[in-house]
N, C-alpha and C positions, 0 to 999 in steps of 0.2 A: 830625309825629314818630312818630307810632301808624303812619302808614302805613312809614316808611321803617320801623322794627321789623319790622313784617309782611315788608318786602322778603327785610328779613337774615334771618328765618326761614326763609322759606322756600329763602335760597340754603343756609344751612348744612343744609337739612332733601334740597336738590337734591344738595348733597355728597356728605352720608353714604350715600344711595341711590345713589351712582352707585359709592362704595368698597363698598358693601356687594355691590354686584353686580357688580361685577369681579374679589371674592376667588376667589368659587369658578369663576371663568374663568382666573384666575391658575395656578391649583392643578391646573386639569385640563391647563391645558397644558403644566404640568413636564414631566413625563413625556417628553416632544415635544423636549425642547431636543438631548436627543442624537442625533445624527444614526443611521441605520441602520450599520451596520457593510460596508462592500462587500469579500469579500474572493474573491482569483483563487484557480482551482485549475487547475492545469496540468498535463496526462499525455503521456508519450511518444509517443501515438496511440490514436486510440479505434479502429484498425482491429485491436486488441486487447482479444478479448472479456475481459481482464484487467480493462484498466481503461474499461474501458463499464461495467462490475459499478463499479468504484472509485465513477467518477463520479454514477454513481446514488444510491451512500452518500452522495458529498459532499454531491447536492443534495438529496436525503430530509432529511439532517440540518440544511442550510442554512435548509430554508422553517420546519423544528420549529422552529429560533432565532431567526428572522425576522431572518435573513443574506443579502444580498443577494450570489447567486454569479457570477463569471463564468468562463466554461469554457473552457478555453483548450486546443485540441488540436493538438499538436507532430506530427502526419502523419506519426510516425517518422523526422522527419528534425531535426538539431539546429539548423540553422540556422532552422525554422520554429519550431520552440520557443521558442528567443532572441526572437526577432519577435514572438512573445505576448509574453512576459515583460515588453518594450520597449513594446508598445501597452497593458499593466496597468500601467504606468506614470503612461501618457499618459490612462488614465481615474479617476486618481485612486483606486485600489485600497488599503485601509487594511491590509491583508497578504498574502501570496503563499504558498500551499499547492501543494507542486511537488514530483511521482517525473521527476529529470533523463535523461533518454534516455541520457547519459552524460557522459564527463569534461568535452566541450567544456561543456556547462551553465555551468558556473561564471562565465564573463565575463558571462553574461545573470543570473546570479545577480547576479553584484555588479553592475553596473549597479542591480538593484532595490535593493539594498544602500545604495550610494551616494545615489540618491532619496531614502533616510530610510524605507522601509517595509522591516518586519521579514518573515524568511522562516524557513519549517520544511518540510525537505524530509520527506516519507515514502517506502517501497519502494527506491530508489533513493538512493544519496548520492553526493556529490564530496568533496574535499578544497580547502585553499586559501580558502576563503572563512570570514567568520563569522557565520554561520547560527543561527537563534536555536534551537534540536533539528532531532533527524533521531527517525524512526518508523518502524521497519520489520522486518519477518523477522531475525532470526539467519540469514544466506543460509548460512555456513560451516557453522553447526551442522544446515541442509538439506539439504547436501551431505555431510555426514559418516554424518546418517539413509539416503539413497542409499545410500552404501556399506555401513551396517553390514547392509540390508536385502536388499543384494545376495548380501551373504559367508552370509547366512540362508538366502537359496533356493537357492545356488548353493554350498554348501557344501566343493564340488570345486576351486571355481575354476572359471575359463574365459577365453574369450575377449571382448575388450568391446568395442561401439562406443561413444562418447560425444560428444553433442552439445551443444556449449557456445552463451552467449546472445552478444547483441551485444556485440564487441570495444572492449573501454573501459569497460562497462556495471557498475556496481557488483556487480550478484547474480550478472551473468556469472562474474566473478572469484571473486568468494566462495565460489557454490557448486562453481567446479571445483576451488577449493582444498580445500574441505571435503571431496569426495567421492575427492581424491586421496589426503589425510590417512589419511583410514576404511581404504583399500585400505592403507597405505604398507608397506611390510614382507611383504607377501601377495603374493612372486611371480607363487603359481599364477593370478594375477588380470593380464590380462595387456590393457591399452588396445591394442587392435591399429589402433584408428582415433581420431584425438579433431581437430575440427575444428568451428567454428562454424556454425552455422547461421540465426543473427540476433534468434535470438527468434520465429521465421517458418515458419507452416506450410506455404507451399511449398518455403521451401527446407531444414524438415525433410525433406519428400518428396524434392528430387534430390539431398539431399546421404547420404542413408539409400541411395538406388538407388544412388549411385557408391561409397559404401561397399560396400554387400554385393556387387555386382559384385566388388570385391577380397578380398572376405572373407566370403564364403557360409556359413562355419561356424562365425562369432560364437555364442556363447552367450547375449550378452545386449545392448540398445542402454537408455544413461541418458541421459537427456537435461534443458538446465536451464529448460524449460518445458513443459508442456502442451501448447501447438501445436505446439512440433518431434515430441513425441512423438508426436502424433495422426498428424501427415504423415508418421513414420517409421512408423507402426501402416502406412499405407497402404503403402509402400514396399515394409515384408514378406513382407505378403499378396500381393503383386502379381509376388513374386520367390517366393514358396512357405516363407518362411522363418516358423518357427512358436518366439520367442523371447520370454521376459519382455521389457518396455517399462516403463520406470519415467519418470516423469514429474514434474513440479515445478508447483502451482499449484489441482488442486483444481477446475476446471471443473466445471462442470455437464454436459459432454459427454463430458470425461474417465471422472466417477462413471459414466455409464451405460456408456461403453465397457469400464473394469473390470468394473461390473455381467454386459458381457455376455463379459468373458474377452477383448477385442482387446488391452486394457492390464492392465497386474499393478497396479502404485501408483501413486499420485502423493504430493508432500508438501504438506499445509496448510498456508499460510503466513496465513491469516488478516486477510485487505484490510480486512474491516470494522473490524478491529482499527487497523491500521496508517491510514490516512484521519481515519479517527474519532477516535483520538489525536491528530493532528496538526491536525485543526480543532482540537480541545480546546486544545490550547496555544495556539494562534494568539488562540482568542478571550479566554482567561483573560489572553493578553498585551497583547490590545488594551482590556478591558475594564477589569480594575485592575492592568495593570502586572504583573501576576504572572509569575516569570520561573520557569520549569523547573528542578528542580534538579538534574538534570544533560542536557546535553545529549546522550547518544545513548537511547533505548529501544529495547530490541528485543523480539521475540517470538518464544519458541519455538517453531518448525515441528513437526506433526505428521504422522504416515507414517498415510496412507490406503491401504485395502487393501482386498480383498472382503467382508474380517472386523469392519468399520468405516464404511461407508459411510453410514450416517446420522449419525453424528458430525460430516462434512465442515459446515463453516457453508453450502454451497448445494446440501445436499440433497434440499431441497423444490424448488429448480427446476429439479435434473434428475430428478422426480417419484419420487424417493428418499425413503421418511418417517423422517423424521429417528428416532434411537435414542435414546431420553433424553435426557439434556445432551450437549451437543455440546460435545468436548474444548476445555478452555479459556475454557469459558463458565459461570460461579459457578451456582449451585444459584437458581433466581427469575429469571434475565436470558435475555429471547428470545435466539433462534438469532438472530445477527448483528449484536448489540448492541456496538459498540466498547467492551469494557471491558479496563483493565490493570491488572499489580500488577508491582510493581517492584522486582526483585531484582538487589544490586549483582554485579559480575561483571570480567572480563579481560578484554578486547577486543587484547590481542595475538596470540590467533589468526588475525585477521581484515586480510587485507594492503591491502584497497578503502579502510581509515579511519584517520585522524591517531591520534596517542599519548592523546587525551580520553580522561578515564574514562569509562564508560558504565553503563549497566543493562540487564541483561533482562530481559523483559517474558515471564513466565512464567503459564501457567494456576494461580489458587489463589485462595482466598478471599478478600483481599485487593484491591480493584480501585478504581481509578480513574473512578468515571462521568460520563457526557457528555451525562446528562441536566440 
């Protein structure tokens, strides 16, 4: 009898040692049950020093959160996009962060859609789908800075070329609306050329040489990116024509070519802003369900000029030191820090997007962070 005692001692004594050392093994590996969060981020082509900058933000921000990215590059063309969208599918993607090359986007859109993962486009939007937010520039109100900063140097009027982005392309649209709006009623302002160029520094360049070929005594060429403007910077110089070049984007190559007087401006649209928002939502959606409370944000563009050049968010890597706070970024937040504040607003100017309310996403005290 003494001995079987002894037995069930020591099993109840085997027990409690084996619960007592399994709690804190329990407890450590909480933590563990959720699975990493994997989510795609997809751009029109990284043969766009646009969004090679974007994608850097993504993934900077991606390993801070311990987000698993995967990078999906549309080689500028939309059916190689779709093709991503369709293989982030097929690797089991918990959400889809996507600037669409353009209108066709949308069926590769929904497809993701249909699979049951959520999507928030940034830079670029479509219509037709229902997309969890959109993050991006005020392109209309970029285009409107364009012109008002035209009628400023140009006080006379003149004659304009203007190089529009890829046809279908949401900021294409916008901003030639916006910068025709700025003009509308100002005769002396007179588009003598207005014709796409793709978004594409070469075919800034031959589309800038068969211009001026027909129009050698333009006054001024806008254009709605950065590399059309650079290859029409080239164009110029090459034909002897010595004319402001307004540009759209904010390059690191841009700053220094205003720097050295090739380009007059460009407008900030602010990537880090627009990316970094749009992870922000994606993960607040995927984490607890947190839904946007409204679905468009934008953000105000800023006009960069020689008078401002360290304000640009990528001044320090066209070895520009930055100016104090850089426009749009709160007093204490590094130069490039995705932050927003959100101010309601009309979105009837803007012909690229559905009847949704929206926001703009304005520089001011107020902000959003994504830390």
């Amino acid at each position: 009898m003494r001995r079987q005692r002894t037995i069930v001692r020591l099993l109840v004594a085997t027990l409690m040692l084996t619960l007592l050392a399994s709690m804190p093994l329990a407890a450590a590996a909480a933590p563990n049950r959720q699975e990493k969060l994997k989510i795609a981020v997809s751009v029109p082509g990284l043969n766009f020093p646009f969004f090679v900058h974007v994608m850097d933000i993504a993934r900077a921000q991606a390993a801070e959160l311990n987000v698993d990215l995967v990078e999906l590059d549309g080689k500028d063309d939309s059916n190689t996009q779709i093709a991503g969208l369709e293989s982030a599918i097929s690797q089991g993607v918990d959400g889809v962060v996507v600037s669409p090359r353009d209108a066709a986007l949308a069926t590769g859109i929904q497809s993701v859609l249909d699979a049951g993962i959520p999507v928030v486009t940034f830079d670029r939007n479509v219509t037709g789908v229902d997309t969890l937010a959109h993050v991006g520039a005020d392109n209309v109100r970029g285009g409107e800075i364009q012109g008002e900063y035209l009628m400023k140097i140009l006080p006379d009027g003149g004659k304009i070329i203007e190089l529009q982005g890829t046809t279908g392309a949401s900021p294409a649209i916008d901003r030639d609306a916006g910068f025709k709006k700025a003009i509308e009623g100002h005769s002396e302002y007179d588009i003598v050329f207005d014709q796409t160029a793709a978004f594409a520094r070469d075919q800034g360049l031959s589309v800038t040489e068969n211009a001026l070929q027909a129009h050698s005594d333009v006054d001024a060429i806008v254009c709605a990116n950065d590399d059309m403007a650079l290859g029409a910077a080239e164009a110029a110089s090459g034909a002897g024509v010595s004319v402001p070049i307004i540009g759209f984007d904010a390059l690191p190559e841009t700053l220094q070519a205003i720097q050295a007087g090739t380009l007059t401006a460009t407008i900030e649209q602010w990537p880090g802003k627009q990316v970094g928002g749009a992870m922000k939502i994606m993960i607040d959606y995927l984490q607890s369900k947190t839904e946007p409370a409204q679905h468009d944000n934008f953000i105000e563009p800023t006009l960069i000029d020689a008078s401002n050049l360290g304000q640009a968010e990528r001044a320090a890597e066209a070895g520009i030191t930055p100016s104090g706070t850089p426009v749009g970024t709160p007093v204490g937040t590094p130069a490039g820090t995705p932050t927003m504040s959100l101010v309601r607003g009309n979105l009837a100017h803007s012909p690229s997007f559905g009847p949704r309310s929206f926001v703009v996403v304005e520089p001011s005290d107020a902000v959003i962070r994504l830390d």
